[in-house]
N, C-alpha and C positions, 0 to 999 in steps of 0.2 A: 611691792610684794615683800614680805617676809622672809623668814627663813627655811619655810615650807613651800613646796612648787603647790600651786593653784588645785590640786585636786586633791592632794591631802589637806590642803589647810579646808578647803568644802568638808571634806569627808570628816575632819574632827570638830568643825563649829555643826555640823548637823547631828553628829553622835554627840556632844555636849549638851545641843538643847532637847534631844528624844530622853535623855534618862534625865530623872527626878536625882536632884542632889543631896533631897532630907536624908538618906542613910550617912552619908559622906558627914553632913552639918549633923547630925547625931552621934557620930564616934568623934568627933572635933569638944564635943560638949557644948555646943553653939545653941541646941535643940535640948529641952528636956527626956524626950521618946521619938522616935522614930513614926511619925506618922505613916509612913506607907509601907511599914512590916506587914501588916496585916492584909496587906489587896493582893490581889491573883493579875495577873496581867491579862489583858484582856485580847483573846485573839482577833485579827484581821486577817479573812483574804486577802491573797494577790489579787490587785487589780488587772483585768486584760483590758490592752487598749484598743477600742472598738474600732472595728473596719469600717473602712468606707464605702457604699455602693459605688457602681459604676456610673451611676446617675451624678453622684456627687464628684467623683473624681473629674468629671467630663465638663463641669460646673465650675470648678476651680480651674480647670485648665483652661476654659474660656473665660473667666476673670483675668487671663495675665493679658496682657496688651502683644500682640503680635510680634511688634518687633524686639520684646524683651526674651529672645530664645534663652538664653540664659538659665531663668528661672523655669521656664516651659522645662526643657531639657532635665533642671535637677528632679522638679516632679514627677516628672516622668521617670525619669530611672528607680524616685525613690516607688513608687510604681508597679511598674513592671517586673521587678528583680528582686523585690525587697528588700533591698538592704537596706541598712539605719543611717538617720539621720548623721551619724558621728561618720558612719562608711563612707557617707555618699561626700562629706566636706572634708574626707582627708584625698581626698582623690587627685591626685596633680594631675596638669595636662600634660606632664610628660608619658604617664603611663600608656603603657597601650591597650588596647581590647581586641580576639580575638571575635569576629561576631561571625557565627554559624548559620 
């Protein structure tokens, strides 16, 4: 690893390769013109990520092999409660849960 923790160094090689760097190579004098003066950016929608039936959740959950509760267990919480993927793997087994 670098001298950036792991999610900044993501966070700056993806904003690195999203933006065009002909402006940048044309104030350099690298470039004759600025080729992409002249474009509009072009919008995109957020994407939503599509739900699962309960046909399909019940289908994966019978894919896991019985005695790997483990993963039975994470699907299901992620499941049931919604929470995200990042929630449901920061979760120690120390914590506790009140369950109602």
């Amino acid at each position: 690893m670098g001298i950036y923790p792991l999610p900044t160094y993501r966070w700056f090689l993806r904003s690195f390769t999203r933006q065009p760097r002909h402006g940048w190579a044309y104030r350099q004098d690298l470039l004759p013109a600025d080729p992409t003066a002249k474009l509009e950016a072009i919008p995109i929608g957020k994407r939503h990520p599509g739900l699962l039936t309960e046909k399909q959740v019940e289908a994966i959950l019978d894919a896991i092999p019985p005695q790997n509760l483990r993963n039975r267990l994470l699907l299901t919480l992620l499941y049931e409660t919604g929470m995200r993927v990042g929630e449901v793997l920061d979760l120690q087994v120390q914590q506790e849960f009140l369950l109602a």
